[in-house]
N, CA, C and O of each residue as an XYZ file, in Angstrom:
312
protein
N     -12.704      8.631      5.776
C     -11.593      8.160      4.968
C     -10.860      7.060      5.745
O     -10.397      7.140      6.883
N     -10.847      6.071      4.946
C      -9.855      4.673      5.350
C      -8.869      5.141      5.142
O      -8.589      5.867      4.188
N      -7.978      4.691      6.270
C      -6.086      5.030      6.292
C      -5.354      3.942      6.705
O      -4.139      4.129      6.770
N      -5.698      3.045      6.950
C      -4.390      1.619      7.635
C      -4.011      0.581      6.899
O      -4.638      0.657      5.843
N      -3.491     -0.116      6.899
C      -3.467     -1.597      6.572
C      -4.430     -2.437      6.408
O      -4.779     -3.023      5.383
N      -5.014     -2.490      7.867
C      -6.203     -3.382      7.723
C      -7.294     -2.572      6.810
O      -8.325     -3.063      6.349
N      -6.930     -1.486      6.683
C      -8.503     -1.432      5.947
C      -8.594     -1.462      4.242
O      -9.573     -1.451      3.495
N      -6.733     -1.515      3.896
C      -6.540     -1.478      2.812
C      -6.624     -3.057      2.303
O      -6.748     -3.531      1.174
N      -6.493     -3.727      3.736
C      -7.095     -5.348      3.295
C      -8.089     -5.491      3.119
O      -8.298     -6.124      2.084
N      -9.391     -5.044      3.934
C     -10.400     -5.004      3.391
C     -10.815     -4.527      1.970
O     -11.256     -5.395      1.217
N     -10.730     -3.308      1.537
C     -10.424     -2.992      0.385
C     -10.455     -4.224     -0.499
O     -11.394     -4.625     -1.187
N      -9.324     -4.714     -0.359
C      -8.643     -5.888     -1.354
C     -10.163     -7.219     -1.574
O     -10.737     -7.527     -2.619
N     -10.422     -7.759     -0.068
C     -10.777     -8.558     -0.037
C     -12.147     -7.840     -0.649
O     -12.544     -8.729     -1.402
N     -13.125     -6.720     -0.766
C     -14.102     -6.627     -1.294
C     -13.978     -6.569     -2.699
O     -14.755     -7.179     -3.434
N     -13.006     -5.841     -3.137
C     -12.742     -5.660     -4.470
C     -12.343     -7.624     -5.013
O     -12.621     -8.030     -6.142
N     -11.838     -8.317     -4.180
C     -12.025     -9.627     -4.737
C     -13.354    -10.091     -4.665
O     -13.602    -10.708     -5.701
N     -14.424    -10.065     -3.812
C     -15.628    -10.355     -4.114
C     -16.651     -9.898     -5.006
O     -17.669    -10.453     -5.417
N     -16.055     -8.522     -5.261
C     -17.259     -8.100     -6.591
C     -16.142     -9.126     -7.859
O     -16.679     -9.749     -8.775
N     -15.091     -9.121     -7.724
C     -14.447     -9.865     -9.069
C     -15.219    -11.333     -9.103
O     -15.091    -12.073    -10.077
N     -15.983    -11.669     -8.021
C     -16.151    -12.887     -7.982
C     -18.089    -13.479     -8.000
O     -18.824    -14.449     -7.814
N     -18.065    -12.149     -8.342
C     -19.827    -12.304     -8.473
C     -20.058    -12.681     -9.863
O     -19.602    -12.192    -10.896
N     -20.602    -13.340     -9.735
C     -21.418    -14.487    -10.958
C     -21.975    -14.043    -11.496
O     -21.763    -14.291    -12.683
N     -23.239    -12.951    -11.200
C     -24.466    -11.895    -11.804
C     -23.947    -11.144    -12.825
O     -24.677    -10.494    -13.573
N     -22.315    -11.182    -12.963
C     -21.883     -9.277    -13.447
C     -22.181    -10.036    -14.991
O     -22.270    -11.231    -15.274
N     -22.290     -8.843    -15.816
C     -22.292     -9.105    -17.458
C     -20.494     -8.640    -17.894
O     -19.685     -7.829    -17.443
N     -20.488     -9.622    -18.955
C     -19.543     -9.597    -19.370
C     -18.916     -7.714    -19.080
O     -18.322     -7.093    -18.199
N     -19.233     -7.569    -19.800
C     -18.931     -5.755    -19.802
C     -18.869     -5.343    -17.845
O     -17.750     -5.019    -17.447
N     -19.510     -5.360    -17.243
C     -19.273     -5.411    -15.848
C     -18.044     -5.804    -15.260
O     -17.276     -5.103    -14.601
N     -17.916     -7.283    -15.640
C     -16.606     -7.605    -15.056
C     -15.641     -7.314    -15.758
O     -14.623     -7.634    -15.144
N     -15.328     -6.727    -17.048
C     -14.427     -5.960    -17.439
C     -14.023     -4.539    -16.311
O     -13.005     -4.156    -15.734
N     -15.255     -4.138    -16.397
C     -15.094     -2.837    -15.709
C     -14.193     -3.074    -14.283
O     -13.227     -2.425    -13.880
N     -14.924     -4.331    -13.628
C     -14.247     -4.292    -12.204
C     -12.578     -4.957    -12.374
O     -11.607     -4.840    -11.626
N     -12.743     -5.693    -13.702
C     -11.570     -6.227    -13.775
C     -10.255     -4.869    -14.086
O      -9.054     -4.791    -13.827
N     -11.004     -4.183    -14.589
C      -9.917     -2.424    -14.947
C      -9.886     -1.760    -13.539
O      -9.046     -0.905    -13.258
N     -10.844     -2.192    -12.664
C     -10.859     -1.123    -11.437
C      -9.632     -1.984    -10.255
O      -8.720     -1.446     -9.628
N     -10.015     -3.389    -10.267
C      -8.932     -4.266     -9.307
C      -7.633     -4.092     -9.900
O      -6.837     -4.271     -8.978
N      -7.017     -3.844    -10.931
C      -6.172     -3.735    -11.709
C      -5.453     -2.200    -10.958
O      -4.340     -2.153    -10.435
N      -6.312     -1.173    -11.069
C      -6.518     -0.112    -10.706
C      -5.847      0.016     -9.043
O      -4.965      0.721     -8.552
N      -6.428     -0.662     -8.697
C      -6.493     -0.830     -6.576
C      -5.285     -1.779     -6.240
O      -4.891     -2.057     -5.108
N      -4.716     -2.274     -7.564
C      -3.820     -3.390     -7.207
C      -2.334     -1.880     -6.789
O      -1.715     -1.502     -5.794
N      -2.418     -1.475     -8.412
C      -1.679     -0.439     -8.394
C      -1.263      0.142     -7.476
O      -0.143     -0.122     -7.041
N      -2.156      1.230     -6.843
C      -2.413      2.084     -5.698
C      -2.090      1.472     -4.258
O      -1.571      2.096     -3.332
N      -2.540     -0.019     -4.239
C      -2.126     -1.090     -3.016
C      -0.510     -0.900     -2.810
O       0.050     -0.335     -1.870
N       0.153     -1.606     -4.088
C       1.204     -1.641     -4.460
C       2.419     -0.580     -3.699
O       3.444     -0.668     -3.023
N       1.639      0.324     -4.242
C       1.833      1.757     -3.923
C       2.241      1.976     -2.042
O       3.371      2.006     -1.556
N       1.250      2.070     -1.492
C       1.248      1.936     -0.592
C       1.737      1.381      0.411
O       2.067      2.073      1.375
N       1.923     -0.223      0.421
C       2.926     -1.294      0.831
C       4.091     -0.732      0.866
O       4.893     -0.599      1.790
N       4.125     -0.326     -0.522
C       5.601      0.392     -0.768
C       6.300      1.517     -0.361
O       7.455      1.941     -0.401
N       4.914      1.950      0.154
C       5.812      3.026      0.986
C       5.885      2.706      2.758
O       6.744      2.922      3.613
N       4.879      2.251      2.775
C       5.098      1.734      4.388
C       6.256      0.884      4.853
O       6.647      0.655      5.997
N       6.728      0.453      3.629
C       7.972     -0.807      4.048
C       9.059      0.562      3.798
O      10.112      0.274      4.366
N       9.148      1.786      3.219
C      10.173      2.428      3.412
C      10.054      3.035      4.473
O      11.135      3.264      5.015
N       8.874      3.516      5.176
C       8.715      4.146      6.496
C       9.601      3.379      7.449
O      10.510      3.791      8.169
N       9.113      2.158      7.277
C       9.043      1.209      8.575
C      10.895      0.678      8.234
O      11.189     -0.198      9.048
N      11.576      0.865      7.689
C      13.027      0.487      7.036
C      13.508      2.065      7.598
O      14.463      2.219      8.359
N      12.911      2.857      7.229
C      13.424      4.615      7.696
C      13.370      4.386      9.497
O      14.426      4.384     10.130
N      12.231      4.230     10.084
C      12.689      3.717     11.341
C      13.395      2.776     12.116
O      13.793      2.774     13.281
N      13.445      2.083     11.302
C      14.721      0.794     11.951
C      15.983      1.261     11.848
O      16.865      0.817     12.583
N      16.269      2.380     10.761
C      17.579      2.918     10.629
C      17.974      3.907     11.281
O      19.137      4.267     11.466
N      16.604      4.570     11.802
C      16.778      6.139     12.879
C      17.283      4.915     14.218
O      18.399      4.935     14.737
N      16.280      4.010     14.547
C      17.610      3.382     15.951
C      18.336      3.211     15.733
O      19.195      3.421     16.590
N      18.741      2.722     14.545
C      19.993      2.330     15.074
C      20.924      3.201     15.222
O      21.975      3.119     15.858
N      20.372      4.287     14.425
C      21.504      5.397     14.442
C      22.098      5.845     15.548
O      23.220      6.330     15.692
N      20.945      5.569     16.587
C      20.683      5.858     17.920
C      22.469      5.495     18.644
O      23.051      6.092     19.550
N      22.899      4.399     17.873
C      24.017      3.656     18.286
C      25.089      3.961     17.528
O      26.209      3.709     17.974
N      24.965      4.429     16.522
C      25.915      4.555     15.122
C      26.065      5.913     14.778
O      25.455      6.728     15.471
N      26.783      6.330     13.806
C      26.609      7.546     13.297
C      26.308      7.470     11.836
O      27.013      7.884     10.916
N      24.925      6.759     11.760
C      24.188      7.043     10.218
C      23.159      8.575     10.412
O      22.319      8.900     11.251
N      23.605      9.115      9.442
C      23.041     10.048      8.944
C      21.723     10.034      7.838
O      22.172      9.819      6.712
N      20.321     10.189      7.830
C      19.431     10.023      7.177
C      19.335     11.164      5.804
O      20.035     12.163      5.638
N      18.265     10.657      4.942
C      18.273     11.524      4.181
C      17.549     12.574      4.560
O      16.943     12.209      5.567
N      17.191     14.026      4.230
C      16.417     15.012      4.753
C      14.903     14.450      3.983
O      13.972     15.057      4.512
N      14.535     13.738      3.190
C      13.280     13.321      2.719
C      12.746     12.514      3.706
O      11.556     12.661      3.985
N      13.539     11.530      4.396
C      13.609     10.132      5.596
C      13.392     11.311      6.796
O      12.975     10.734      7.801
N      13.513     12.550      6.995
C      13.570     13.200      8.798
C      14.980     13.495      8.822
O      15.334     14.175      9.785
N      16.058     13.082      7.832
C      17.245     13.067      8.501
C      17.433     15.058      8.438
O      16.758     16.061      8.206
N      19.147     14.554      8.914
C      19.691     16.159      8.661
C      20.716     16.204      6.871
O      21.389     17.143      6.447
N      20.520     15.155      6.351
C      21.917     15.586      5.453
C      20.622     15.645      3.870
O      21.034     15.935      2.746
């Protein structure tokens, strides 16, 4: 099982090369065109949560300095 970034780029970039094969029959590239559609989603997805991870840790330092309190979903205590 793929788990990172980079491999969710890869991902991307293969799923753009079958979109980009010449051979497919009409009906084919429908299909891949419903499946990239599909992976865009799920990408989406993902990004989206890594930019809240990575926003959830910039806010645990600073807390380090401050007295922000996290949410209990984020690690916090409140």
């Amino acid at each position: 099982m793929k788990n990172t970034l980079g491999d969710l780029n890869n991902h991307l970039f293969a799923q753009l090369e079958r979109l980009n094969d010449e051979d497919l029959t009409s009906e084919e590239l429908e299909k891949e065109i419903n499946r990239a559609k599909s992976v865009s989603q799920v990408s989406q997805q993902i990004i989206s949560n890594g930019s809240l991870v990575l926003e959830a840790n910039k806010l645990a330092d600073d807390r380090m300095s401050a007295d922000t309190k996290l949410p209990k979903m984020l690690g916090g205590d409140r």
